[in-house]
C-alpha positions as CSV (number, residue, x, y, z in Angstrom):
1,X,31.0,-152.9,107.8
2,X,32.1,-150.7,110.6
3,X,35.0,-149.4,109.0
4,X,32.9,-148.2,105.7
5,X,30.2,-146.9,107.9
6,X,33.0,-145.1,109.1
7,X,34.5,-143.6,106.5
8,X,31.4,-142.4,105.2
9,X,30.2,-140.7,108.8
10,X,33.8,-139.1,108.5
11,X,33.2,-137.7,104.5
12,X,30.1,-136.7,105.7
13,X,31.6,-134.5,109.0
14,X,34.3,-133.2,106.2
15,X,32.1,-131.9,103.2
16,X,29.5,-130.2,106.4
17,X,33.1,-128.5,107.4
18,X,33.9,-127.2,103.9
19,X,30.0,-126.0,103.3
20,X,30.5,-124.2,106.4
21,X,33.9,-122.6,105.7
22,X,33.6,-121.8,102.2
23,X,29.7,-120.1,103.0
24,X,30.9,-118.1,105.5
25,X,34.1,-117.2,103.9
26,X,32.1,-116.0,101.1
27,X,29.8,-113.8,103.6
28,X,27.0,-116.2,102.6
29,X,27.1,-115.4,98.5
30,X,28.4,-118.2,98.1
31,X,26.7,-120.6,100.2
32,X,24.5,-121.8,96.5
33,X,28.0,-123.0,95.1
34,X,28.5,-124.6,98.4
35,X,25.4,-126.5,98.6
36,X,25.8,-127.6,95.2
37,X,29.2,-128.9,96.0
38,X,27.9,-130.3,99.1
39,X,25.0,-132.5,96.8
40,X,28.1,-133.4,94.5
41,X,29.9,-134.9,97.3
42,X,27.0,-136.4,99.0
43,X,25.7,-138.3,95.9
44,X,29.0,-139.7,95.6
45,X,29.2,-141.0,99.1
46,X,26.1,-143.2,98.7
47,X,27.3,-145.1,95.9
48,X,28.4,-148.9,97.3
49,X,32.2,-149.3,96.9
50,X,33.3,-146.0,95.5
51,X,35.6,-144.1,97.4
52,X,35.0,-140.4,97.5
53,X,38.0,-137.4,97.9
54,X,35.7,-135.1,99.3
55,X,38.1,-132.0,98.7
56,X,38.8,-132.8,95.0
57,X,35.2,-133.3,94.5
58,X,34.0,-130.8,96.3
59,X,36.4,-127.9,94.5
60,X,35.4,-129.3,91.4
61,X,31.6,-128.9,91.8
62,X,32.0,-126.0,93.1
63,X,34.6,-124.2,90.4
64,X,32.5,-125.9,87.3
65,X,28.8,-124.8,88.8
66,X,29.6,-121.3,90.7
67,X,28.3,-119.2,88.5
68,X,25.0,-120.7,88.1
69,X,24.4,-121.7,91.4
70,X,25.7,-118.5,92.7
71,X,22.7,-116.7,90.4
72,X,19.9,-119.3,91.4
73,X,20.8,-118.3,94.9
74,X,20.8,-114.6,94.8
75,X,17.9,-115.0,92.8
76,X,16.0,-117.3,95.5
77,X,17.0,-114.2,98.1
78,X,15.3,-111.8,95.2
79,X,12.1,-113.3,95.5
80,X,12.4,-114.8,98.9
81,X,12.6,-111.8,101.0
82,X,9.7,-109.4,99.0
83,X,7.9,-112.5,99.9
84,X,8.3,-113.3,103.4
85,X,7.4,-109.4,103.8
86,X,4.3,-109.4,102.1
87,X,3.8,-112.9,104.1
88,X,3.8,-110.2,107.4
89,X,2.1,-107.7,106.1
90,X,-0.9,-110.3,105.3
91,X,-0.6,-111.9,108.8
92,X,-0.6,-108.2,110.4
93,X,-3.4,-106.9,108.0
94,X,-5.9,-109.6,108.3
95,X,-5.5,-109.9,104.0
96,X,-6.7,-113.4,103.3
97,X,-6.1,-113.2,99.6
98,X,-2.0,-112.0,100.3
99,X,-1.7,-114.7,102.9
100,X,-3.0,-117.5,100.4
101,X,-0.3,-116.2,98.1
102,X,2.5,-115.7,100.4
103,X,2.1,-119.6,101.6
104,X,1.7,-121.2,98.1
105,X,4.2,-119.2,96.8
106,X,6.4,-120.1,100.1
107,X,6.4,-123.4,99.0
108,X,7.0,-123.0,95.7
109,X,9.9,-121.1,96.2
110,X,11.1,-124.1,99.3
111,X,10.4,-127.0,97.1
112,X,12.9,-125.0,94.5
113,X,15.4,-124.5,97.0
114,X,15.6,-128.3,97.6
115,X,15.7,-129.3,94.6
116,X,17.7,-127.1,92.2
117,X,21.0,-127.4,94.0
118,X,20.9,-131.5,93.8
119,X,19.9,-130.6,90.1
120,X,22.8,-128.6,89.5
121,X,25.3,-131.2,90.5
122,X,24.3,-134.3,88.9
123,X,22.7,-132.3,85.6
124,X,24.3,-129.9,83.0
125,X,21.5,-127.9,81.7
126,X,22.1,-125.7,78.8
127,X,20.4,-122.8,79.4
128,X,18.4,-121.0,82.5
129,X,15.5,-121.8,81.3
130,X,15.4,-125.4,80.4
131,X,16.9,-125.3,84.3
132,X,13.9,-123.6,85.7
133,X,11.8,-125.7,83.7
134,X,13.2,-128.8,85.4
135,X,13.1,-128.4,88.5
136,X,9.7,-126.8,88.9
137,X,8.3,-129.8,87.0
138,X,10.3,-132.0,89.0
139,X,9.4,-130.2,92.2
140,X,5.7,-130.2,91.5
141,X,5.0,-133.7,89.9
142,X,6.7,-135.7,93.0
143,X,4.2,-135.0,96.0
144,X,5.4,-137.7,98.4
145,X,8.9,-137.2,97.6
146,X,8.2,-133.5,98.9
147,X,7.0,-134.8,101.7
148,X,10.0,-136.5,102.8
149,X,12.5,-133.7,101.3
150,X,10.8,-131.5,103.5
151,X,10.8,-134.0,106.1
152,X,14.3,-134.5,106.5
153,X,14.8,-130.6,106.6
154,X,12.3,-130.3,109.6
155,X,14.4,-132.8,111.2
156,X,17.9,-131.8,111.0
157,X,16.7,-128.3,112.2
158,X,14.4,-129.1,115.1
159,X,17.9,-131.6,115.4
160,X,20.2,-128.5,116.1
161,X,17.1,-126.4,117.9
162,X,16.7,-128.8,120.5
163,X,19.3,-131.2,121.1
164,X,22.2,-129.0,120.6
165,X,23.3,-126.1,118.1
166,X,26.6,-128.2,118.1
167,X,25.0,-130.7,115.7
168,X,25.4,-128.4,113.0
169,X,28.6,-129.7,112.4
170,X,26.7,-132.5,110.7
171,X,23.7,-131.2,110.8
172,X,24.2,-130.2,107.0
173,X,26.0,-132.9,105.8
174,X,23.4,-135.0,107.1
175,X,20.7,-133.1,105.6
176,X,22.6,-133.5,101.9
177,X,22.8,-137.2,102.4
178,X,18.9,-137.4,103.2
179,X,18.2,-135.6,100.2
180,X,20.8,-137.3,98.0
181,X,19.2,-140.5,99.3
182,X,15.3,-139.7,98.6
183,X,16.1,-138.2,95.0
184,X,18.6,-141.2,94.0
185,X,15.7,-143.0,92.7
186,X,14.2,-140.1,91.2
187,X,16.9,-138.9,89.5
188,X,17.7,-142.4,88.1
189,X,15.7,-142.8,85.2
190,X,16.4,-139.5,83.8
191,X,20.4,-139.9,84.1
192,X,19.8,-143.2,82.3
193,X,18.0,-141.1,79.2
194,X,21.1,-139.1,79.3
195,X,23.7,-141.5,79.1
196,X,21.8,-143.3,76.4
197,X,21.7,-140.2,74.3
198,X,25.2,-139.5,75.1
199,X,26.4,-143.2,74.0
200,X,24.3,-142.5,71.2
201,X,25.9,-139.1,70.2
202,X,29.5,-140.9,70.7
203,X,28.5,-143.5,68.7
């Protein structure tokens, strides 16, 4: 028991180190590709009994999905940043209206963030679009999973703000095992359809 629990602390301390290094190295453009890699790895590390090479999994996630998660995330800054501005102006300018917008729309464009990445590494979507799709339905029919995805981000920050800006060293590989653990469930039913239709297709 000890020694899994373990293991598992330690794959979670490596795939952190390899978000970090490969974000960084990539002056932050590639931090999507990252994070998908990360949710790759971090899936894999809950499963009971399965070992997981973090490296070869992680290179693999991220080689296979860096084009689309690289575009997701450049397009997440593209609409992020106009609205976080406009966000300012309404808090400066007293515009009701603008503010209302700037916080639905804030978590709109949060509860994306969280999810599409995961998405990305554990579904191959054909097009853009049948992505966007998903994970906005996803992200808006699954109120108390929200809660707790948005939970577990509040506390691994306010877990490097106040106890020490040292626990980002697994401050993000925790974060990816949180997630990875609250959408297991949710994901679940919808991986079952797919292999169904893939044994199916084989067949």
């Amino acid at each position: 028991m000890l020694k899994e629990l373990f293991r598992k602390t330690t794959d979670i301390v490596f795939v952190n180190l390899l978000w970090m290094l490969v974000s960084f190295l990539g002056i932050l453009i590639t931090l999507g590709a990252a994070t998908t890699a990360m949710f790759s790895v971090t899936f894999q590390i809950l499963k009971k009994n399965e070992p997981t090479n973090v490296l070869h999994q992680f290179i693999q996630s991220f080689k296979e999905n860096f084009v689309i998660s690289t575009l997701v995330w450049l397009s997440i800054l593209a609409v992020g940043i106009p609205l976080y501005m406009m966000f300012n102006y309404a808090i400066n300018t007293d515009q009701m209206v603008l503010l209302i917008i700037g916080i639905v729309g804030g978590y709109q464009l949060l509860m994306f963030t969280i999810f599409v990445f995961p998405v990305i590494s554990r579904f191959k979507t054909e097009t853009n679009r049948q992505l966007l799709k998903n994970v906005l339905l996803l992200s808006n029919m699954n109120l108390w999973t929200n809660f707790k995805l948005i939970g577990s981000l509040a506390f691994v920050v306010l877990l490097i703000v106040f106890v020490h800006e040292m626990m980002i060293l697994i401050g993000i590989g925790f974060y990816g095992i949180l997630v990875s653990f609250h959408l297991n469930k949710l994901f679940e039913p919808y991986l079952m359809q797919f292999r169904s239709i893939e044994d199916e297709e084989g067949n």
